[in-house]
N, C-alpha and C positions, 0 to 999 in steps of 0.2 A: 584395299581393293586394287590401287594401283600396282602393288608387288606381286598379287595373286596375279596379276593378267602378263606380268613381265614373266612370274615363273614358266605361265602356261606357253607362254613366246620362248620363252629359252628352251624347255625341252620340246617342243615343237621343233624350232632348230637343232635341236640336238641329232633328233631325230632325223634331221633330211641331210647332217652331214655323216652322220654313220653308215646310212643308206648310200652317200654318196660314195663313200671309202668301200664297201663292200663291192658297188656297181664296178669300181675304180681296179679293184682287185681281180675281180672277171674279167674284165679286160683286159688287163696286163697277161692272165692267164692264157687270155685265148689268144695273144698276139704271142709267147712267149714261151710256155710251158706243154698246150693240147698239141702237140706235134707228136710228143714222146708219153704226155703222159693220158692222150683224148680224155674224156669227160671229168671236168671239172666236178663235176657233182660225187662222180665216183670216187674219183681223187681225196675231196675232203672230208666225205662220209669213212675213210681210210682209218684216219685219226681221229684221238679225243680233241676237245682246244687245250687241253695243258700239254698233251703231244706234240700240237703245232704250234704250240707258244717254245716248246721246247727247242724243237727244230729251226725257228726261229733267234731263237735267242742267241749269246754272241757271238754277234755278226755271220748267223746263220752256220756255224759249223759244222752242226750237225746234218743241214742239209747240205754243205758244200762236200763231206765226207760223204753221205750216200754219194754223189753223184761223181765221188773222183774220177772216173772213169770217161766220163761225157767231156771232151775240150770243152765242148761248143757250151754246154750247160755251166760250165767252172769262169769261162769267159764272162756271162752275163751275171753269175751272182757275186765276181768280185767288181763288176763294173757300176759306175754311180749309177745308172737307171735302177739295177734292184735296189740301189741303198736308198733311192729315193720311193720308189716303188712298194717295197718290202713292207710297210704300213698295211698298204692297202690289201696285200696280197693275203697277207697274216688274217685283216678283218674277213676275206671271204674265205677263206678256210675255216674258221673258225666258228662261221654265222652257217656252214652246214656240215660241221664235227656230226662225227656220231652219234653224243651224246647232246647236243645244240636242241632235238628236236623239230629243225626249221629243212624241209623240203624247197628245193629251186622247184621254180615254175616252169622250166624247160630244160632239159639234161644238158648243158653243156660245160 
């Protein structure tokens, strides 16, 4: 009994820090990326999640090569704020991919 109540506790928290990495991710978006690229929601309905795990992945190349052109964009994705950030940014793209399923509750 006592493990079954721990399990339901652990993904319960599982749960409120996933959610918190995605919230985390919108944010960073709207402080950082909605200038150039507005609606977050547009944006990651864009891609599948193995498209933005791709663009992602190392140390974000792929996104840094789209953007060669942007100083200003090249500046923050080689600066530690994305590299700490990047986590976060990844789970909210991901959590409203294409193929996700998952609809934001207000376009931004």
């Amino acid at each position: 009994m006592r493990s079954f109540i721990s399990s339901i506790i652990s993904v319960f928290l599982l749960g409120i820090n996933i959610h918190a990495s995605v919230y985390k991710g919108q944010k960073e978006y709207m402080k950082k990326c909605k200038v150039c690229h507005s609606s977050g929601a547009k944006l990651s309905k864009s891609k599948t999640m193995d498209e933005w795990i791709q663009l992602f992945s190392n140390n974000a190349s792929k996104l840094k090569k789209i953007h060669n052109k942007d100083k200003k964009a090249i500046k923050y994705l080689n600066s530690e704020r994305f590299k700490k950030k990047k986590k976060h940014l990844l789970d909210f793209f991901k959590k409203y991919a294409a193929d996700s399923g998952n609809v934001p509750a207000c376009s931004d």
